[in-house]
C-alpha positions in Angstrom: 7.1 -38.3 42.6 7.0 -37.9 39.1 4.0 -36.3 37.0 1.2 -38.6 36.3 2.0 -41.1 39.2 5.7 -42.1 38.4 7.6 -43.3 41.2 11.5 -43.5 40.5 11.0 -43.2 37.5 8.9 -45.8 36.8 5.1 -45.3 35.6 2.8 -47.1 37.6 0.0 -49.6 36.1 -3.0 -49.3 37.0 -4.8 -52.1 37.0 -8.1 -51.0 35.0 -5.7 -49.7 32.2 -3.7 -53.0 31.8 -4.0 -54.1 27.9 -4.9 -57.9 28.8 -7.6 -56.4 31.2 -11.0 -58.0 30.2 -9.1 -61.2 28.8 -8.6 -65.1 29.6 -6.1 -66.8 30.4 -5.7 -70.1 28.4 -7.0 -71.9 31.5 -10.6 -70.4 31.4 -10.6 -69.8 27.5 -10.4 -74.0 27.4 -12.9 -73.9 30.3 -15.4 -72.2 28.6 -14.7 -74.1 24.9 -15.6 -77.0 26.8 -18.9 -75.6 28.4 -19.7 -74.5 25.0 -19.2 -78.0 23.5 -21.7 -79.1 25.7 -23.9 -76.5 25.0 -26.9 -78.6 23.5 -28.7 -75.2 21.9 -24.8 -74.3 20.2 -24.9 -77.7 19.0 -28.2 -77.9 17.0 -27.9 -74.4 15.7 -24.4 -75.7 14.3 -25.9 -78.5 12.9 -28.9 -77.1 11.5 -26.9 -74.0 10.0 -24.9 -76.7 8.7 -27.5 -78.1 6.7 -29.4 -74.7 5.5 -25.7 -73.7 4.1 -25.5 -76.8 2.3 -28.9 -76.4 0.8 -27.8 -72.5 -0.1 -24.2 -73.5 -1.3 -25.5 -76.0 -3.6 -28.4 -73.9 -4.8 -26.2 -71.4 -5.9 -24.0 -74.1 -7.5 -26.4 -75.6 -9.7 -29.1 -73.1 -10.1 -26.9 -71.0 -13.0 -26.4 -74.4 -14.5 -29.9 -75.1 -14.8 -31.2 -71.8 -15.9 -28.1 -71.8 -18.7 -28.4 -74.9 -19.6 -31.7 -76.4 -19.4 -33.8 -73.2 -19.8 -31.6 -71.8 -22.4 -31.1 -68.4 -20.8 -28.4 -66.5 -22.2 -25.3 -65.2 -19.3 -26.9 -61.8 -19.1 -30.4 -63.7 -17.7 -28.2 -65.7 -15.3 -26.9 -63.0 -14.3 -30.7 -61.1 -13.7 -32.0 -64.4 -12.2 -29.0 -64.5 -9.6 -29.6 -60.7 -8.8 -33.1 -61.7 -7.7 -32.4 -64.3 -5.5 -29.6 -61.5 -3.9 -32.1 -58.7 -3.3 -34.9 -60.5 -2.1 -32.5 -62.1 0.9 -31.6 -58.3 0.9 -35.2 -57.5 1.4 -35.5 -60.3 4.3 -32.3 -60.0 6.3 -33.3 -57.1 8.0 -36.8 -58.1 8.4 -36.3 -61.5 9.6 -34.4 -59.7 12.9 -36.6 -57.3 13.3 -39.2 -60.2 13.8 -37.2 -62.1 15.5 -36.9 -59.6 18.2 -40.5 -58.9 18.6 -41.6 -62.9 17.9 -38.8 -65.1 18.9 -35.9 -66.9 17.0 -37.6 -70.1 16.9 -40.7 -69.4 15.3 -39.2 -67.2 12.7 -35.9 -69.6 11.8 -38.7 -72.2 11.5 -41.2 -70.4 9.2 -38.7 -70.0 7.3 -37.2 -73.0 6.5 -40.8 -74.8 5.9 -41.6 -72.3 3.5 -38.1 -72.5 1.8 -38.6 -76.2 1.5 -42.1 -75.6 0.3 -40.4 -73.1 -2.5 -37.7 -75.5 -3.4 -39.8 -78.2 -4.0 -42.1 -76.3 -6.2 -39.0 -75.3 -8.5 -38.2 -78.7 -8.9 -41.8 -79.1 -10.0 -42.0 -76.2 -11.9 -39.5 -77.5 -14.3 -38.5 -75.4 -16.6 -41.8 -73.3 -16.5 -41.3 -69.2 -16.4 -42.7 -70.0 -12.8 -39.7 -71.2 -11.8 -38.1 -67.7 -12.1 -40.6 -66.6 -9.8 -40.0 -69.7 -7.4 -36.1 -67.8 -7.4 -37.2 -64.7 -6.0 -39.2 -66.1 -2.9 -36.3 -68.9 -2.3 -33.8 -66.4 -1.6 -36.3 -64.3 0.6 -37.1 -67.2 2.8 -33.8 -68.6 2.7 -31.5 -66.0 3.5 -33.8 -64.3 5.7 -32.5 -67.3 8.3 -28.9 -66.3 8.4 -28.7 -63.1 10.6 -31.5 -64.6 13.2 -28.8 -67.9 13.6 -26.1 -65.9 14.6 -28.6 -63.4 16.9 -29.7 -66.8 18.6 -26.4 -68.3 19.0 -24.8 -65.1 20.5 -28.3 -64.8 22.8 -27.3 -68.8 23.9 -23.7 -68.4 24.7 -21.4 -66.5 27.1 -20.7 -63.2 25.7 -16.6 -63.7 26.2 -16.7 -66.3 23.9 -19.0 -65.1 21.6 -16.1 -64.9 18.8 -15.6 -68.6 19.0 -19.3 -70.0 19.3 -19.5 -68.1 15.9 -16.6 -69.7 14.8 -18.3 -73.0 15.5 -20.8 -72.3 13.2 -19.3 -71.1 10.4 -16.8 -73.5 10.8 -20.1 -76.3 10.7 -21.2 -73.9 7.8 -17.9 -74.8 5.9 -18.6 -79.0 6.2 -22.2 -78.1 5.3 -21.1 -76.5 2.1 -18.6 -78.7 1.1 -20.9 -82.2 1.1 -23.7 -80.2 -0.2 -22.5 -78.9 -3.5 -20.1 -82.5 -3.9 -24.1 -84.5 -3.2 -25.7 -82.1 -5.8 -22.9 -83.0 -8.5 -23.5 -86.4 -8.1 -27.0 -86.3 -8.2 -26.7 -83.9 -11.6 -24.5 -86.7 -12.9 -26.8 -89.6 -11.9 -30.1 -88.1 -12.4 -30.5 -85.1 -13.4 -29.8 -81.4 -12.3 -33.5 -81.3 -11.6 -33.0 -83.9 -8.6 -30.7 -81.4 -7.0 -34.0 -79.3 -6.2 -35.6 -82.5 -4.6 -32.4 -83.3 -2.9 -32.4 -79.0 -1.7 -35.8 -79.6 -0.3 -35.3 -82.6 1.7 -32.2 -80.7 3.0 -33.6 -77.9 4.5 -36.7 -80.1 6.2 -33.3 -81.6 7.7 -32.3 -78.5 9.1 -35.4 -77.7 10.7 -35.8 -80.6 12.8 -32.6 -79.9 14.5 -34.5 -76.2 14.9 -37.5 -78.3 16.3 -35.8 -80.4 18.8 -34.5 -76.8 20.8 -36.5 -76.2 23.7 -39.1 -73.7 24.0 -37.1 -70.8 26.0 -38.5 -70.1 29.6 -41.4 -67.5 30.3 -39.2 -64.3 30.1 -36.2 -65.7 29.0 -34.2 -65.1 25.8 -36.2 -65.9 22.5 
């Protein structure tokens, strides 16, 4: 017997150390794809992430068009405007979780939304007022403070070996989201002004929290 368990001069496996240990075949791997298709929670956080990256996508689309063009503001004040939205989902990101954890997804993804919508739609009647600049900085608090508490949710609601692709789901529902959203806001520039594109923003993300709305309440002790 050779050193470290070689017989013959062969080294024998053991099973713990074997590289595919922990993995799925192709068998289970489409058994659990399907169980996470039918995953109703997946399915509305898709959808409504769907719709909240639409309404960011576009936002960050038009609004340097807007502040350029309409409110005159030379690139280095683009520039500053789209820093602000940046930092203040910064600011929220890490807050958002942390509240999340101690108050529950839903409530928080929720709050969130109704007071992005509420922001939204006073930029679009704020017009081209210098309180539309400070509309900008509480958008991207309230907005982006949604992202990380999505994904905690979604990884809470699905099985943790296929964590990688119920993410992929919703970045890939992210993608379609994006896609329609800034194509509708170009249309709407072209048709009625870029300042419709903020109505159109605000409508979107009441959208996206109905899908949040229609999720259960989680069982006494259960995930939030």
């Amino acid at each position: 017997v050779a050193e470290g368990g070689a017989v013959g001069g062969h080294r024998e496996v053991h099973p713990e150390r074997r590289p595919d240990a922990g993995g799925q075949s192709m068998r289970e791997y489409a058994q659990g794809l399907r169980g996470l298709l039918k995953n109703r929670l997946l399915i509305l956080l898709a959808v409504s992430s769907a719709f909240r990256s639409m309404t960011q996508t576009t936002l960050l689309t038009f609004l340097p068009v807007f502040l350029a063009y309409e409110m005159r503001y030379s690139p280095l004040w683009v520039g500053a405007c789209m820093f602000m939205l940046q930092a203040a989902g910064f600011l929220a990101s890490p807050l958002a979780g942390h509240l999340s954890d101690r108050m529950g997804r839903k409530r928080i993804i929720m709050s969130s939304m109704a007071l992005s919508g509420l922001v939204l739609a006073g930029m679009a009647f704020a017009g081209r007022s210098p309180l539309f600049i400070f509309f900008i900085a509480l958008v991207g608090f309230f907005l982006y403070a949604i992202r990380p508490v999505l994904q905690a949710w979604l990884l809470d609601a699905t099985p943790k070996n296929m964590g990688g692709t119920s993410i992929g789901v919703l970045f890939g529902m992210q993608a379609v989201g994006s896609s329609i959203g800034a194509l509708a806001g170009g249309v709407l520039a072209d048709g009625y002004g870029i300042m419709s594109t903020f109505y159109f923003l605000a409508g979107v993300i009441v959208i996206a929290n109905l899908f949040i709305f229609l999720i259960p309440a989680p069982p006494p002790g259960g995930a939030p």
